[in-house]
C-alpha positions, 0 to 999 in steps of 0.5 A, spaced: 500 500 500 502 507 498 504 511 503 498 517 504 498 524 503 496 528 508 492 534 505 492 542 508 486 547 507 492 551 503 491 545 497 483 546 497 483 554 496 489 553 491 486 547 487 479 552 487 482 558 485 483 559 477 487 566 479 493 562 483 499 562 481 499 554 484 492 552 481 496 548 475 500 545 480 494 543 485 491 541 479 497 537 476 498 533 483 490 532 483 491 528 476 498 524 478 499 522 485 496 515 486 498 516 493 491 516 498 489 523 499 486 523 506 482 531 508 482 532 515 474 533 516 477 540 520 481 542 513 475 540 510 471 546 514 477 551 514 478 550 507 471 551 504 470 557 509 477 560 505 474 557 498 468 561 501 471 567 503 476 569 498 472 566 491 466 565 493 460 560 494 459 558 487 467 555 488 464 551 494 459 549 491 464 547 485 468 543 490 463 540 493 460 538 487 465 535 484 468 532 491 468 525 489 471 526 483 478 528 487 479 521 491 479 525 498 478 520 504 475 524 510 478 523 516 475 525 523 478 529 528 478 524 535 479 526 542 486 524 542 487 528 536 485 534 540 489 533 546 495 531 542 494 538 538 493 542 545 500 539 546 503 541 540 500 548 540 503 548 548 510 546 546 510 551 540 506 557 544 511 562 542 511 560 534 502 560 535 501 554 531 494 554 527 490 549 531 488 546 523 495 545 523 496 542 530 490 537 528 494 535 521 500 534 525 496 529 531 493 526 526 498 524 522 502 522 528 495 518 529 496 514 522 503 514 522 503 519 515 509 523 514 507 527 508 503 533 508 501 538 501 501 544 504 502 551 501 503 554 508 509 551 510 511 554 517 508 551 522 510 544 519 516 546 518 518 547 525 514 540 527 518 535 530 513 529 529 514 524 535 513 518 529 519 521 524 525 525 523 520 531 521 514 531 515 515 531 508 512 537 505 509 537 498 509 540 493 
């Protein structure tokens, strides 16, 4: 089995968005990568509220449209996960970690993923993850 990619709400704007300099790339990763693609249900509700915001509805109701035609595995966020993120957000308090950030972070610790797609690289860039020696980001 492949490795699965976790997927960040940064991904989710950019692959709705026909003006951003990454929507070809987005949309290319889309088309190519094989690997499970798995969407926090927290990116999945901080990424329509950015789609929202800063498009427009008709490109949520295009991306929920069109959902399963992406491939996307929904995962919950579990109690564990949101005491793991706390933790995280703790440790790093003077970085000021976003808690959807901390959510992927627990979560990929959870499911044993070491790649996340993420055009915001700060937060898991500094991310020492307890699973591995840090977190591969694409693209």
């Amino acid at each position: 089995m492949l490795n699965p990619i976790l997927i960040d709400s940064s991904f989710l704007y950019e692959l709705h968005n026909p003006k951003t300099f990454f929507r070809t790339q987005v949309a290319q990763f889309v088309q190519v990568e094989k690997r499970p693609r798995i969407v926090p249900d927290v990116v999945l509700t901080e990424g329509a509220y950015l789609i929202r915001q800063r498009i427009g509805q008709h490109a949520v109701i295009r991306f929920l449209t069109t959902v399963d035609i992406l491939g996307f595995q929904f995962e919950p966020v579990t109690g564990s996960d949101l005491k793991r993120a706390g933790q995280i957000m703790n440790h790093y308090r003077d970085a000021d970690f976003d808690f959807v950030d901390c959510c992927i972070m627990a979560i990929s610790e959870r499911l044993n993923i070491t790649t996340v797609y993420t055009l915001d690289r700060r937060d898991f860039a500094m991310f020492r993850p307890t699973h591995c020696e840090y977190l591969e980001l694409l693209p």
